[in-house]
N, C-alpha and C positions, 0 to 999 in steps of 0.2 A: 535777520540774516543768518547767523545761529540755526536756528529752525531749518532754515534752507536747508545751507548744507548739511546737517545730517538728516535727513529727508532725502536729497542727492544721493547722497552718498549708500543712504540704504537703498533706493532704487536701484543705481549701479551694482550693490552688490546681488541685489535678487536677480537681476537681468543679464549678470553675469555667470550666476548659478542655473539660470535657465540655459543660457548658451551650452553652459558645460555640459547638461544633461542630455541637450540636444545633437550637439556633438558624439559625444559620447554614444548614442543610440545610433547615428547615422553610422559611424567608425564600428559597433560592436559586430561581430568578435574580429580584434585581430592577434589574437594568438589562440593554441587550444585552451576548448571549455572543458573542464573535467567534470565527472557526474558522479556523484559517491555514493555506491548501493552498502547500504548499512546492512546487509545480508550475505548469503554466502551466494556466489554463484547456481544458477540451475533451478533459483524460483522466479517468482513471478515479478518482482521489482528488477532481479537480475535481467530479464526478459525482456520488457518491456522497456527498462533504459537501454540496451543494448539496439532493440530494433528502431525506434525515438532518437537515439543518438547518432545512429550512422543515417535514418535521415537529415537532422539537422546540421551532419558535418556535410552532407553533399549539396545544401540551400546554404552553408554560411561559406564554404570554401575553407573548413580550418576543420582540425580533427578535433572528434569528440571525444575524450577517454575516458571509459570506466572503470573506477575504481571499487572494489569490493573491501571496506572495513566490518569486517561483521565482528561481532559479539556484545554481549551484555542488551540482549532482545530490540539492540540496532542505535541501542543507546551512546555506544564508540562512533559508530560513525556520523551522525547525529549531533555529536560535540563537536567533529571537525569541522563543520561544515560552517556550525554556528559560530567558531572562532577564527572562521577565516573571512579575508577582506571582501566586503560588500562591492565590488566591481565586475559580479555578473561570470564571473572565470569559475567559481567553481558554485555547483549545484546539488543539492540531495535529491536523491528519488528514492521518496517517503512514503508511508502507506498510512492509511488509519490503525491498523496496528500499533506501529510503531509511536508516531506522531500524536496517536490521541488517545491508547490505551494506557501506554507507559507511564503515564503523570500520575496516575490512580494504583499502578505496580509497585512502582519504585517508591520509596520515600524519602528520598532526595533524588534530584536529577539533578547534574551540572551547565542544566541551560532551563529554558522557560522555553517549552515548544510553541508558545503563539508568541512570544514577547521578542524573542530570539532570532527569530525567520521571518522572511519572506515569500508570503504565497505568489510563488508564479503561475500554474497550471497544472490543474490535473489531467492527467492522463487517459485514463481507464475508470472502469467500474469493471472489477472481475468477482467472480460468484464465488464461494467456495463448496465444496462437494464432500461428500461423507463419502468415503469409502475403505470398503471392506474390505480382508484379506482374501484370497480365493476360494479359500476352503469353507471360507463361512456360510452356514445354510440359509443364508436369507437371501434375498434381491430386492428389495425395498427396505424402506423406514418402519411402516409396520411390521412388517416381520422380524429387523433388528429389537424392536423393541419386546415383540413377544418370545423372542428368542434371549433376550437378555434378563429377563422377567424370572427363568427358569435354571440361567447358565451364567457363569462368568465372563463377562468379557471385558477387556481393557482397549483404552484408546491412548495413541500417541500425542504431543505434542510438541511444538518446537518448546516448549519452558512456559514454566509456572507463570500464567498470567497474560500470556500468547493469546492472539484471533482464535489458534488453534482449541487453545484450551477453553476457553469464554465459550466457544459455539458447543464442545463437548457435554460441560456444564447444563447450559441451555438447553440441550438435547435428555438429555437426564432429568432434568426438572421437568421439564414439558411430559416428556413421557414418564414421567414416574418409576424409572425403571437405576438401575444401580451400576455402574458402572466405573472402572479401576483408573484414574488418570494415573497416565509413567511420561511424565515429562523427559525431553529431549533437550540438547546440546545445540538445535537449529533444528529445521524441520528434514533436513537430507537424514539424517540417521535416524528420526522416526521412519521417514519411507523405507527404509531401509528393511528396518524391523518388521513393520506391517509386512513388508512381500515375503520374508522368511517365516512367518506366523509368529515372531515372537508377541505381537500386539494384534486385537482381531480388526481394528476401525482406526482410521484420522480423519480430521474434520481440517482441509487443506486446502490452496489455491487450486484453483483447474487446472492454472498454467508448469505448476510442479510436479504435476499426478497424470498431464493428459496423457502422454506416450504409453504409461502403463497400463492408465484403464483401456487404451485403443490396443493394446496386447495381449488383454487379459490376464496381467500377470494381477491385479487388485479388481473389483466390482465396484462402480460408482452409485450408491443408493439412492442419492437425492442432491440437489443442490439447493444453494442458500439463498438464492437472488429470486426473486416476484416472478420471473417467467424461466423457461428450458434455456440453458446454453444453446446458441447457433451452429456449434459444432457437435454439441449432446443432445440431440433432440431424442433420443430413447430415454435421458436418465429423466424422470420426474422431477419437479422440487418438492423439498421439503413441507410447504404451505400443501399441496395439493394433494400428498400424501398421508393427509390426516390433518397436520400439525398447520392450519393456515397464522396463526400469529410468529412464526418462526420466519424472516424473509430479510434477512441478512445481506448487503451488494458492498462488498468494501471498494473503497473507491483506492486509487494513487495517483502520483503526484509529484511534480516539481518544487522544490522550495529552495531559496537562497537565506543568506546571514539576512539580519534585519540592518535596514540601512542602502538598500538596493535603491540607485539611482531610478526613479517611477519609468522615467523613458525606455531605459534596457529594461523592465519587466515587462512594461508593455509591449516591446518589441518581440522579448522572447515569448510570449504569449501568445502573441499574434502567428510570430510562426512556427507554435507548435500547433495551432488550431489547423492552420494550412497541411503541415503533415497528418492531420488526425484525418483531415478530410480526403487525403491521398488514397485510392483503391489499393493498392499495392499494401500501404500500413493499415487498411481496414482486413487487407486479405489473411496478413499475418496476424495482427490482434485474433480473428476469429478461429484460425487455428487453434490458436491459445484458453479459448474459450474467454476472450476479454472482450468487450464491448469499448472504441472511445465514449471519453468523457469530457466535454468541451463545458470550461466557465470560464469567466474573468479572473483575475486577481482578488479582486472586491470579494466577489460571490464563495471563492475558496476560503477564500477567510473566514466569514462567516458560516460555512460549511465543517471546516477545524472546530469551529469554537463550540457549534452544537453537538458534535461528534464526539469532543472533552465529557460536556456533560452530560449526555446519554450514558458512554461505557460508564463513566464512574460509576453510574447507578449500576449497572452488568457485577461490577467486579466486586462491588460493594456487596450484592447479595452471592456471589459466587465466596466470597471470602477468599481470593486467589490474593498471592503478593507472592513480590521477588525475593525479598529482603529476610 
């Protein structure tokens, strides 16, 4: 009889923990979802939770708000995210950068990025683009390189150990050629710098850099991703411009505290795939030079985890750190 009842009694509680969850996703949101971009305003996480979030504040009926905590290469906002309560109310939009390079940067971090979080959805695959100051006499990747071979040239970064800097790096080994890394405070006052000639190159999101290369105030040389951006079909990539093992696509991404009730992941997954498939957010992604990127929960996870161990090896022969 013993036996019974707690048998019972764990059943009522599992079926009562189902209820709650199921509840819970039927009712999610009813108050605002906050989205915390661990960056500064004006790149491409800022971007892309911005245009993501006022869709899914107009499908869930409740406001979306973005929150910008930037600093310490996204690591600040990063920790708020991971110490706030798992009930689906507040959300990172995290990039491979941040989320899978940092672990190999930093030597300590104040959270565990896969242990910590909850993969909800990634967002995008956006490419990033080399590009030069105007003055500079190249227009390609080959010619950067024979031009650098002979002359000085420096490249920005947002900080020691940035996407920005890792692609730099790579770009230098690959071509053999010598080049001055001057790390940056974020990646806005590297742009900054590049368009005044104080640095000749950055190696940056599309979606931070598009309005200038479509002004020519910067030259786009090549981009990172396996094929042409949809909105750059003049700039070549990288790969086809000599360099094919070079083919870089950082993906972004939704992620919550670890401890997310499965039903509101699911839920919020589901309708962010409905937004990705939306003409309207394909129209604006492509603007931006971003591609959606539609997986599961599951599949991001596993996605993160290979992403860890890749950079590591990256960083490990860059010899880059933060610390």
């Amino acid at each position: 009889m013993k036996f019974k009842s707690i048998a019972g009694t764990a059943l009522l509680t599992l079926l009562a923990a189902l209820s709650h969850s199921y509840t819970h996703a039927q009712t999610f949101p009813i108050k605002p979802v906050r989205i915390v971009v661990p960056q500064t305003p004006g790149g491409a996480s800022d971007a892309l939770a911005r245009i993501v979030g006022q869709k899914l504040s107009e499908k869930w009926g409740q406001a979306v708000v973005i929150e910008n905590r930037a600093g310490a290469g996204g690591n600040i906002g990063m920790d708020v995210v991971a110490k706030a309560p798992a009930d689906g109310y507040t959300l990172l939009m995290s990039y491979v950068g941040s989320h899978a390079i940092n672990v190999s940067i930093y030597k300590k971090l104040p959270f565990d990025p896969e242990a910590d979080f909850t993969a909800v959805a990634t967002l995008a695959n956006v490419p990033f683009v080399a590009a030069a100051n105007a003055a500079l006499p190249v227009s390609n990747m080959k010619e950067l390189a024979a031009y650098a071979a002979k002359n000085p040239v420096s490249f920005g970064s947002a900080g020691n150990g940035s996407v920005n800097h890792l692609l730099g790096e790579m770009f230098r080994t690959t071509s053999q050629t010598k080049m001055l890394h001057v790390p940056y405070k974020g990646a806005a006052p590297a742009l900054t710098d590049l368009i005044a000639g104080q640095t000749q190159l950055v190696f940056t999101s599309l979606p931070s850099i598009a309005q200038h290369i479509r002004a020519g105030t910067v030259k786009g040389l090549g981009v990172t991703g396996s094929k042409r951006a949809q909105a750059f079909k003049d700039i070549p990539t990288i790969a086809e411009s000599g360099y094919p093992g070079f083919v870089i696509n950082p993906w972004f991404g939704l992620f919550g505290p670890k401890g997310m009730p499965p039903a509101v992941v699911r839920q919020i997954n589901a309708d962010i795939k409905k937004v990705l498939e939306d003409k309207d957010t394909m129209d604006k992604f492509a603007v931006l030079g971003a591609e959606p990127y539609e997986t599961t929960p599951q599949e991001f996870t596993a996605i993160l985890h290979a992403d860890i161990q890749k950079w590591a090896v990256v960083v490990k022969s860059s010899g880059a750190t933060a610390d």
